[in-house]
C-alpha positions, -999 to +999 in steps of 0.1 A: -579-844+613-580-825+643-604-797+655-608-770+682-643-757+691-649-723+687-686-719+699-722-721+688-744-694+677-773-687+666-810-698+681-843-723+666-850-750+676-843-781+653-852-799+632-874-776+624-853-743+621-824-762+602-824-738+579-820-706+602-792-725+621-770-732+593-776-697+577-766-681+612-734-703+612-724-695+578-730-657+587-708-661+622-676-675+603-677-652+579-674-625+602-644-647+625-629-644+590-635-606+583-620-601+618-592-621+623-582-628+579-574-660+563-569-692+582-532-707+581-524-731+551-539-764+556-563-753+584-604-735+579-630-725+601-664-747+594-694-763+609-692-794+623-723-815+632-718-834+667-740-866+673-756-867+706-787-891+717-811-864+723-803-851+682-774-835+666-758-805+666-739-779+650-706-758+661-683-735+646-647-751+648-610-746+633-600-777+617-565-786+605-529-791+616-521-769+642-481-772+637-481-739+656-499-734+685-503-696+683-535-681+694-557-675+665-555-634+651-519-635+663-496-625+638 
């Protein structure tokens, strides 16, 4: 399924702040959602974890079908 990157947040250092990271991810889409509403049928804003050779990593992004290609918050 496709996905767009919408940025990274938070700061620790894992993987021993795992913990902190997550929680400040869960806290930084539910304010993308206070601000700009509910996502579009069939899409949702989530974490994905990226593998990397150094260790992996986390970042917010919209996944889904983007039939549309409106900016995000447009109405």
């Amino acid at each position: 399924m496709p996905w767009e990157d919408v940025g990274s947040c938070g700061s620790g250092q894992l993987p021993n702040d795992r913990d902190w990271i997550v929680h400040c991810y869960e806290m930084a889409i539910s304010y993308l959602k206070f601000i700009l509403g509910d996502s579009p049928e069939g899409c949702e804003l989530g974490v994905m974890w990226h593998e990397h050779e150094l260790g992996d990593y986390p970042s917010v992004v919209f996944i889904g079908t983007f039939h549309n290609r409106t900016r995000l918050g447009n109405t």
